[in-house]
N, C-alpha and C positions, 0 to 999 in steps of 0.2 A: 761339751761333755754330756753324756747321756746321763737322765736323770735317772736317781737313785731308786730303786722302787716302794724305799720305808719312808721317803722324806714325802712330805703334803706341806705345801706354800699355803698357810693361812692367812688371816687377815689379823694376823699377831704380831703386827711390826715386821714382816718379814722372818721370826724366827721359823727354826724346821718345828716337827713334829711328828714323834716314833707312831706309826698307826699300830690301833691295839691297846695302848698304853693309859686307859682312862682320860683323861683331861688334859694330859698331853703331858711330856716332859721335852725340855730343846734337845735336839739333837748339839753332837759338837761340837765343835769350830772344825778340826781334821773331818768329820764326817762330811759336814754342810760344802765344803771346800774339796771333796774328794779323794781327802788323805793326804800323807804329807810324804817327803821323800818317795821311795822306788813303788811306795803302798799307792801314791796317783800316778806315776808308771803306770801302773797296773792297771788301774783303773781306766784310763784313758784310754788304753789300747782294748781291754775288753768290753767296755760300755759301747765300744764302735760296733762289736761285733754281733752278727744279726742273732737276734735271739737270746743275747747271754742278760741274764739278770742280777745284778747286784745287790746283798743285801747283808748286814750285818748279824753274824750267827759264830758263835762259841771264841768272843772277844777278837775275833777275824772277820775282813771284807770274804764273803761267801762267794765265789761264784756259780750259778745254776743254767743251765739250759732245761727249759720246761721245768719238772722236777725233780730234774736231774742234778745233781751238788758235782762238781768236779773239780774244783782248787778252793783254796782258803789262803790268804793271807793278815798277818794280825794288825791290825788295827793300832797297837803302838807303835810308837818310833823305834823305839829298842831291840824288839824283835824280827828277825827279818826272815823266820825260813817258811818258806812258800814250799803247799801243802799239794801234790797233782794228782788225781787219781786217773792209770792209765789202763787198759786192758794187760793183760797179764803180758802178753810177747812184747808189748810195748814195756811194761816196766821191766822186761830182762835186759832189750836194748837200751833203754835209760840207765841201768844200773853197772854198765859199762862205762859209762861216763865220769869224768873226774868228778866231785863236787856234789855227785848226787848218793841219795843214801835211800835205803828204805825207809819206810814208816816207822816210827818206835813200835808203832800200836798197829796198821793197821797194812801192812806189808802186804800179810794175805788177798785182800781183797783189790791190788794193783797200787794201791798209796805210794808214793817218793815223798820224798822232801830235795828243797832246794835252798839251799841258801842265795839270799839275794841282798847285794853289798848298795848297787849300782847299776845305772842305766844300761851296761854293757852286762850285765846279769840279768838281767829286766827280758835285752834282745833276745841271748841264749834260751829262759825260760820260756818265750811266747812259741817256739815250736813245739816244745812239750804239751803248753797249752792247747793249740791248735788241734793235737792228738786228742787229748784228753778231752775237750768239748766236739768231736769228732765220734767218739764213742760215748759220751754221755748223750749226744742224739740222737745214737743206734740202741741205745737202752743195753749198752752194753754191760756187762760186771753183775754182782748179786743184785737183790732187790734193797739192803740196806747202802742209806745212801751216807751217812754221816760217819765221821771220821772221829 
């Protein structure tokens, strides 16, 4: 699995460490381990892919191409609706789809949400993805990138 880009191996027994964070606090078991349920789905499938960066931002695994933010998913087990941001024609055809909905908040700017149960939700979501990190490396959408 590709490493994480906030976790630094130190010479602290093995545990991680948040960069940034003064003297260090551990990261935590679901992080060090690359999340748990359909949250390392995700993970494993995007860390492969060239360019995408992983990184822990607004209680969600972040994912970035360059500086570009284009899905969120959160970080608890309980939670499950994965965040995509697509160019705008791309979220009119996504929003034809069963299961997909707009953004509460951020509709405007191409945002869905997606509910993800399951590995077979995992599959359907990573072509969205595919879109969505597809135009997050044409720099496409406004300049505000957070959701």
């Amino acid at each position: 699995m590709a490493e994480w880009a906030f976790v630094r191996r130190m010479g602290d027994g093995g545990r991680g460490r948040v960069r940034g964070m003064g003297s260090g606090r551990t990261t935590r078991r679901a992080l060090d381990r690359g999340g748990t349920g359909p949250a390392r789905a995700l993970n494993v499938a995007l860390g492969g892919w060239n360019g995408v960066r992983i990184t822990p931002m607004f209680g969600r695994c972040s994912y970035f191409v360059g500086e570009h933010l284009f899905a969120c998913f959160p970080l608890r087990d309980k939670d499950r609706d994965l965040w995509v941001r697509l160019s705008l024609e791309d979220q009119a055809r996504a929003l034809r789809e069963p299961g997909v909905r707009p953004h509460r908040r951020f509709a405007r700017r191409g945002w869905i949400e997606l509910q993800i149960e399951g590995e077979d939700d995992v599959a359907r979501a990573l072509g969205w993805l595919r879109r969505a990190r597809a135009a997050a490396a044409r720099g496409d959408g406004s300049g505000a990138a957070a959701p």
